[in-house]
C-alpha positions as CSV (number, residue, x, y, z in Angstrom):
1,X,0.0,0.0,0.0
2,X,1.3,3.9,-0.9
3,X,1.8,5.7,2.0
4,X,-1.3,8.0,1.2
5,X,-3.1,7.3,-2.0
6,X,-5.9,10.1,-2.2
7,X,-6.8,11.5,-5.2
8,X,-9.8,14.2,-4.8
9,X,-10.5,13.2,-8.6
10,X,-11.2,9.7,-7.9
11,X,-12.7,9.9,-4.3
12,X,-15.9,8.0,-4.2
13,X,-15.6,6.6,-7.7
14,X,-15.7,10.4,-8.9
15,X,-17.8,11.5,-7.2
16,X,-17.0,14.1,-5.4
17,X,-15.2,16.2,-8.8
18,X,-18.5,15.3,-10.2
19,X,-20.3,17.6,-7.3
20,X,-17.3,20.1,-7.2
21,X,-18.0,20.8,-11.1
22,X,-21.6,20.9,-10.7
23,X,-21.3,23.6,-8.2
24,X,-18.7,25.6,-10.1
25,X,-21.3,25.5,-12.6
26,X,-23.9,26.6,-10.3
27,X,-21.6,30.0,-9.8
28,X,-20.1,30.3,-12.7
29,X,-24.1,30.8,-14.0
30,X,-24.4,33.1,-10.9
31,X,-21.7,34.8,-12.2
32,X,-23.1,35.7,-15.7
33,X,-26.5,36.4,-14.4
34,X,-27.3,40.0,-15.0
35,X,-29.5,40.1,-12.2
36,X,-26.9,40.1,-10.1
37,X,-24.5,42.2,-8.5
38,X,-21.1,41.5,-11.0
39,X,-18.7,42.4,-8.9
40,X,-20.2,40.6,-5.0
41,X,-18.0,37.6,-4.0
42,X,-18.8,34.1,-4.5
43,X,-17.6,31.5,-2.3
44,X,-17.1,27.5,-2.6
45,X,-16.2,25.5,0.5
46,X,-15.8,22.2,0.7
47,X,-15.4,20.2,3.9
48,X,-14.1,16.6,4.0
49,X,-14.7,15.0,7.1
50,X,-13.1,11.7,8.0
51,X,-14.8,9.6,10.4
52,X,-12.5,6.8,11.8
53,X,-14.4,3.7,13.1
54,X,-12.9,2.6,16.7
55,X,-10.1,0.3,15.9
56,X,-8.9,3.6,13.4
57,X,-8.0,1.5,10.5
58,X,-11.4,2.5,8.7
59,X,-12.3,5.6,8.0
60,X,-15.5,7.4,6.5
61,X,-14.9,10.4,4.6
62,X,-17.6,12.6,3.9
63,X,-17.6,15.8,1.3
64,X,-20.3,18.1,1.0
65,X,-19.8,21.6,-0.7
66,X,-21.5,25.1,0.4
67,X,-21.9,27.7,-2.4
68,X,-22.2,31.4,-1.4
69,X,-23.6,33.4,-4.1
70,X,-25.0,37.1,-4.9
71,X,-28.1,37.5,-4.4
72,X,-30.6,38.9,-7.2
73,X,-30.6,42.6,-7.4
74,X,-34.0,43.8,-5.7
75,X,-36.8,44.9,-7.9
76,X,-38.9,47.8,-6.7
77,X,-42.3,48.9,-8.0
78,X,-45.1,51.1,-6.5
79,X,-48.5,50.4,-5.8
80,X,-51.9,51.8,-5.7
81,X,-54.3,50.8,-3.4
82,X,-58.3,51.9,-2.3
83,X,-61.4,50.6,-1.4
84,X,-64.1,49.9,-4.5
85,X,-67.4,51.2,-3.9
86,X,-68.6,48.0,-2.5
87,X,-65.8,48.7,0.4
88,X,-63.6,46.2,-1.2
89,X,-60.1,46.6,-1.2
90,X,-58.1,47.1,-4.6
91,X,-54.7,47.3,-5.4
92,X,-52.6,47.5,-8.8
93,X,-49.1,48.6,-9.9
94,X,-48.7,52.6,-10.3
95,X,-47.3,52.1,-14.1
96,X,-46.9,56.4,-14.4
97,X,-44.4,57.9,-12.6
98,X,-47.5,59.9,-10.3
99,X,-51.0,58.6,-9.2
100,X,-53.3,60.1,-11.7
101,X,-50.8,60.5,-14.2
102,X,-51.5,59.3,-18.0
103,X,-48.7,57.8,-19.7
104,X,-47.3,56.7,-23.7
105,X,-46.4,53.2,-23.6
106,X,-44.1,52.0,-26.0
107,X,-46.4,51.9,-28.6
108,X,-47.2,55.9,-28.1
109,X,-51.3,54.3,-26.9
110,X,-52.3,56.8,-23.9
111,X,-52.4,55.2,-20.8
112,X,-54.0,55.5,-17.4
113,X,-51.7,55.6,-14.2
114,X,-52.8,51.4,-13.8
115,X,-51.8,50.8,-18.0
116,X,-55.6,50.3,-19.0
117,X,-55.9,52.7,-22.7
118,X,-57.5,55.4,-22.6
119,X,-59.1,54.6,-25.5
120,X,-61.0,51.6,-23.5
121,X,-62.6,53.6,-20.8
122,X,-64.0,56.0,-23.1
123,X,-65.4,53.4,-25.5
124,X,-66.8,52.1,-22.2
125,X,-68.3,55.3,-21.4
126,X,-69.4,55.5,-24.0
127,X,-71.3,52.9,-23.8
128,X,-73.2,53.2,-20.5
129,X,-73.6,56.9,-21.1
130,X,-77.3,57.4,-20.6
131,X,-79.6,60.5,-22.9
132,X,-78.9,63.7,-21.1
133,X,-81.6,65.3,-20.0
134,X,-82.3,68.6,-20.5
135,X,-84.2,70.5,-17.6
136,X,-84.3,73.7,-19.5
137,X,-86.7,71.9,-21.9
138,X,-88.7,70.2,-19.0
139,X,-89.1,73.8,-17.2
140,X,-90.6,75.5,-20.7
141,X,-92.6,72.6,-21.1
């Protein structure tokens, strides 16, 4: 027998390099990520722990590898929130930059603060707009 014969290639059939390059991977992908912060440290540890049975002539060795990587970058939006008439409460994403604001999107349609068109609501008032009624004529008549 070699005086130590241990080749971290070969451990456990290959096994371990097999989990060392999957987690390389793992940060190598965190890495390119753009949702990430480029230039926060990434870590791999791996720990080997050996432990011997009681006469000390076997020994169990363990790996296990800990990845630390960046996080993703936080996204931040506003909301706008209310009650309905029925009490209800309502809440959608502020797509201006102010509540009550009217927007372009990218295909220059007007928008409302909450992205519906503009177009829409007034189609739909449109539609449940009722006759006006006149109270001069009423009064004359």
């Amino acid at each position: 027998m070699k005086k130590i014969d241990l080749n971290l290639s070969s451990l456990a059939s290959g096994g371990v390099q097999e989990n060392f390059d999957m987690e390389v991977k793992k940060l190598l992908k965190n890495i390119q990520d753009p949702n990430t912060d480029a230039e926060k440290p990434r870590k791999l540890v791996m720990t080997l722990t050996l432990l011997p049975d009681e006469s000390r002539e076997l020994i169990k060795l363990d790996s296990q590898i800990k990845l630390t990587m960046a996080p993703t970058k936080s996204v931040t939006t506003n909301l706008i929130t209310g009650k309905n008439p029925n009490g209800e409460i309502e809440a959608q994403e502020l797509k201006s930059g102010a509540k009550g604001q009217m927007y372009f999107d990218e295909e220059a349609t007007v928008r409302t603060d909450t992205g519906v068109p503009v177009e829409e609501i007034e189609a739909q008032a449109t539609e449940t707009k009722q006759d006006v009624i006149d109270l001069q004529k009423q009064k004359k008549a």
